[in-house]
C-alpha positions in Angstrom: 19.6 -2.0 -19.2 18.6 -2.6 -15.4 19.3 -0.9 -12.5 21.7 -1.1 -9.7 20.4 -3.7 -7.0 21.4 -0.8 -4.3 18.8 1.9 -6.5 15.8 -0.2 -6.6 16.4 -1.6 -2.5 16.2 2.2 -1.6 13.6 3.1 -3.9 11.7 0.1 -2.7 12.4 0.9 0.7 10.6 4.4 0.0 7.6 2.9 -1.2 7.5 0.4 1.2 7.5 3.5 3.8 5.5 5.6 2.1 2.9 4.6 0.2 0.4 3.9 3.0 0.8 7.0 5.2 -0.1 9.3 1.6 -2.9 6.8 1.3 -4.8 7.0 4.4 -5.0 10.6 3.4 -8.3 9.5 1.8 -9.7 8.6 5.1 -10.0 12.4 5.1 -12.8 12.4 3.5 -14.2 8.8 2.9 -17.5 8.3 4.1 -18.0 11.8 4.5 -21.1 14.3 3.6 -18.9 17.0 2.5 -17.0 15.2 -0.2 -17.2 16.8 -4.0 -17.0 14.8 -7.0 -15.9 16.5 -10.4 -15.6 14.7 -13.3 -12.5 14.9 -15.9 -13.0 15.2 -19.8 -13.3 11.6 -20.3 -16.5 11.4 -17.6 -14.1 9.5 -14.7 -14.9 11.4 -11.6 -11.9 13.2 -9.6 -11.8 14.3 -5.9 -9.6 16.2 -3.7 -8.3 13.5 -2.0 -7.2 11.8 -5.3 -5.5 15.0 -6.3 -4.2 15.6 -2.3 -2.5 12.0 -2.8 -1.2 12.3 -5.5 0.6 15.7 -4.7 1.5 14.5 -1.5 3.7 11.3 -3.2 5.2 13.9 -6.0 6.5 15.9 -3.2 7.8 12.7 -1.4 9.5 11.9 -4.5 11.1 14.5 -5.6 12.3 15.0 -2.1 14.1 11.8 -1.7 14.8 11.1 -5.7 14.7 14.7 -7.1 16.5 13.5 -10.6 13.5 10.9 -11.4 10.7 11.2 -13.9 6.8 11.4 -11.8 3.6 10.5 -14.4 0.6 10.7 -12.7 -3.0 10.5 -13.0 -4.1 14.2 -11.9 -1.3 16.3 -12.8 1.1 17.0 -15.7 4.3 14.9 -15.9 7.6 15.8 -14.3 10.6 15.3 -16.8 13.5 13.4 -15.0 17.3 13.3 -15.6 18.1 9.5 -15.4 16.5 6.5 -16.3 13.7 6.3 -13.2 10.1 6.9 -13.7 7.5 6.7 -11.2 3.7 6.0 -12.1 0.6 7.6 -9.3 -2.9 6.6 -8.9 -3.8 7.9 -6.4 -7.2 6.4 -5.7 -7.7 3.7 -8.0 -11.4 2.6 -7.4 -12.1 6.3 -7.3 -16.2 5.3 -7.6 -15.9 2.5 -4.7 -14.3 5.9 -3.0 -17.3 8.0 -3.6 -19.4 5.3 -2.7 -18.5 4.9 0.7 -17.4 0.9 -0.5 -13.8 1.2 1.3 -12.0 -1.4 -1.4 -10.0 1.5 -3.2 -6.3 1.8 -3.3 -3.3 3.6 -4.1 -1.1 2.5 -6.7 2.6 3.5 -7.0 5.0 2.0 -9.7 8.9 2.8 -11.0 10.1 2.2 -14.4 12.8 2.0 -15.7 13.5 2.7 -19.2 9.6 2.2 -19.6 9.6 -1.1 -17.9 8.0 -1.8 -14.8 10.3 -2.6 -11.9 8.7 -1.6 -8.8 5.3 -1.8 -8.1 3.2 -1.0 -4.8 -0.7 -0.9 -4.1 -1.9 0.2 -0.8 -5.7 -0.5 0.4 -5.9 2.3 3.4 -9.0 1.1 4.8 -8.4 -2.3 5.6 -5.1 -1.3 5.8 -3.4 -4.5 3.6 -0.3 -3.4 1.7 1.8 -5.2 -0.8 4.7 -4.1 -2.1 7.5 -5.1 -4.3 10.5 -4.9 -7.1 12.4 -7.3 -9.8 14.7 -9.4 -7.7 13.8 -8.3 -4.5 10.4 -10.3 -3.7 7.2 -9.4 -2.8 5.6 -8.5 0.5 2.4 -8.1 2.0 2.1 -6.1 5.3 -1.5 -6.2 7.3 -1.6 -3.4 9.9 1.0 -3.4 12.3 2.2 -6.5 11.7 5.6 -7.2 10.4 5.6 -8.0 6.2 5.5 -11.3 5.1 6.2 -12.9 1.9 3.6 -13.0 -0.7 2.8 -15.9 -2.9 0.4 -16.4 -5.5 -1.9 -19.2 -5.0 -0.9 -23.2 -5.9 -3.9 -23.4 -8.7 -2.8 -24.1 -11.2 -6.2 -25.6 -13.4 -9.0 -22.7 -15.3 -11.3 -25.3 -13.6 -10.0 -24.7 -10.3 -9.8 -21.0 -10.8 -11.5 -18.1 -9.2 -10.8 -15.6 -12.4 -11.7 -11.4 -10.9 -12.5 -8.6 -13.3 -13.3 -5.4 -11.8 -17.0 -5.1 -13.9 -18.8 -6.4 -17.0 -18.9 -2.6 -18.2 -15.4 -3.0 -19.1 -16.2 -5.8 -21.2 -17.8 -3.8 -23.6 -17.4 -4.8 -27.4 -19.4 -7.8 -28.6 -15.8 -9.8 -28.3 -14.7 -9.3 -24.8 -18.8 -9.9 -23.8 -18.2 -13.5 -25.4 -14.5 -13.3 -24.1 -16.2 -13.0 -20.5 -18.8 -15.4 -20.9 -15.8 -18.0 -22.0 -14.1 -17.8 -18.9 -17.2 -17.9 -16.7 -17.9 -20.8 -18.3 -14.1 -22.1 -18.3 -13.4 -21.3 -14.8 -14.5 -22.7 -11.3 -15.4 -18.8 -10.2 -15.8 -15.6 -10.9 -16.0 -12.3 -9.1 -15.9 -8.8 -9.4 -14.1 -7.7 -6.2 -13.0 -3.7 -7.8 -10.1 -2.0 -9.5 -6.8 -2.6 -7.7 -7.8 -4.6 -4.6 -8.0 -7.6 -6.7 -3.9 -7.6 -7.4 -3.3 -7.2 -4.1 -5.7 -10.5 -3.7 -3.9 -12.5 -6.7 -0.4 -11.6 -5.1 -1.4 -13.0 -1.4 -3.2 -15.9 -2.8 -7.2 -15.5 -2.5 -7.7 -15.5 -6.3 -6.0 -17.3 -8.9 -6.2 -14.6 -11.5 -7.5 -10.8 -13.3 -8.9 -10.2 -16.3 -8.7 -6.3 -16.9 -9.7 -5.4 -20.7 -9.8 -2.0 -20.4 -7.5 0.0 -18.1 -4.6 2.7 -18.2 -1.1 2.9 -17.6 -1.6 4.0 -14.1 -3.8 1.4 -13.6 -1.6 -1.3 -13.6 2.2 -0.2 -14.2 2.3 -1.8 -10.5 1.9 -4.9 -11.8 4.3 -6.7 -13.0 7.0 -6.7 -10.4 4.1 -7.4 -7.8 2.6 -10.6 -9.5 6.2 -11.7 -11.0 7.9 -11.7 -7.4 4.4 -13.3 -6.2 5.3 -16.4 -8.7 2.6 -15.5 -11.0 2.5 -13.9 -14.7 1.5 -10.7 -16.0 1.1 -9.9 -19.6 -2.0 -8.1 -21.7 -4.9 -10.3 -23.8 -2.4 -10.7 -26.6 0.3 -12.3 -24.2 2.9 -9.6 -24.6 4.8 -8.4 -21.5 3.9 -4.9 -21.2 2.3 -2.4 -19.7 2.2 0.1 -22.6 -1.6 -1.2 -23.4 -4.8 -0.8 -22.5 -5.2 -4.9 -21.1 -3.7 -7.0 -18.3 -4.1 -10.6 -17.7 -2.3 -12.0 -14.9 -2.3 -15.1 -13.1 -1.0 -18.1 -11.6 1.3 -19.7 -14.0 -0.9 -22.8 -15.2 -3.9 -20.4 -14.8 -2.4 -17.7 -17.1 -1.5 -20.4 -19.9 -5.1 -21.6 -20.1 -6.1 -17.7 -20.3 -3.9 -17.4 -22.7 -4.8 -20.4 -25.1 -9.0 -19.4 -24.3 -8.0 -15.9 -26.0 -5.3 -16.9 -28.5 -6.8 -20.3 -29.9 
């Protein structure tokens, strides 16, 4: 099944609006002396502003669509009644965060039936937003400025490419190590620009593709819809169309082929 065009414009419509106000709630604290780290059960640290976000966008929500399903990162699911499911992270890039390095983002997705088909990632620093949903296109907003279409770059050649990853560390079994050094070798670049700021740079055209081996739902539900309605292709290492994994490869189209034939021979 799919939803109505009319559910996913106005859900769209509500990301679109406000994704980067509940974001810029992090400037809050960024940079500043009296932030607090804690550090959850699986050693990934956690801040008030993540968990301010993310409560912020639940109540936004469940304000506007009060029968859909909220998963997010800091806080226990809420149960919906229909087939609508939104995804938080609410800092992704939570160590650039800390850091004072101002490439973090917020990510907000809606699934439906489990499938992505709105995704949104706003950058609240540099205050780039992209935004978008199956059918509808994608956009990229900087500052004040009105949206504009995005587009994933014309590369289409591994040569040509300028392949991101967000750090080695997350290339970290033997395999994926060689799997890295493959596409450095394959590939005219790479870089590791961090965490979600290098969708928003594959949707808008400044890289040609991202190699994440190790990430969560929340991570990269978002996607899909963004990279699909850029032109590009999003799937995990094994070249399966979800986001029910713990990988995401996505890329221009020619790029994404070669990807895919480097880690499928």
């Amino acid at each position: 099944m799919t939803p109505q065009k009319e559910e996913l414009q106005q859900r769209l419509a509500f990301a679109a609006a406000n994704i980067m106000p509940c974001a810029k709630l992090a400037l809050n604290w960024f940079g500043k002396d009296t932030l607090q780290t804690d550090h959850k059960a699986d050693g990934t640290p956690v801040t008030i502003a993540d968990q301010t976000i993310e409560t912020e966008l639940r109540n936004r929500i469940s304000n506007d669509f009060p029968d859909d399903g909220i998963l997010g990162e800091e806080f226990p699911d809420k149960d919906g009644n229909n087939h609508f499911q939104w995804v938080i992270d609410p800092i992704d890039g939570t160590i650039s965060f800390v850091q004072g390095i101002p490439l973090f983002g917020t990510m907000l997705a809606c699934l439906y039936d489990g499938v992505p088909v709105l995704g949104a990632i706003a950058m609240p620093c540099i205050d780039e937003l992209v935004y978008a949903a199956n059918g509808l296109g994608c956009f990229h907003k900087v500052c004040e400025n009105d949206p504009e279409p995005a587009r994933v770059s014309s590369v289409d050649q591994l040569s040509d490419a300028l392949v991101n990853t967000t750090a080695l560390t997350y290339f970290n079994t033997p395999e994926l190590r060689t799997l890295y050094d493959q596409i450095d070798q394959a590939a005219k670049h790479t870089r590791g620009l961090p965490d979600c700021y290098g969708f928003v740079l594959l949707a808008t055209g400044r890289v040609d593709a991202v190699v994440e081996p190790s990430v969560s739902l929340w991570d990269i539900a978002s996607v899909p819809p963004l990279i699909h309605e850029a032109g590009g292709v999003s799937t995990d290492l094994e070249d399966k169309e979800t986001v029910h994994t713990n990988s995401i490869v996505a890329a221009t189209p020619g790029v994404h082929a070669q990807l895919m034939q480097l880690m499928n021979p």
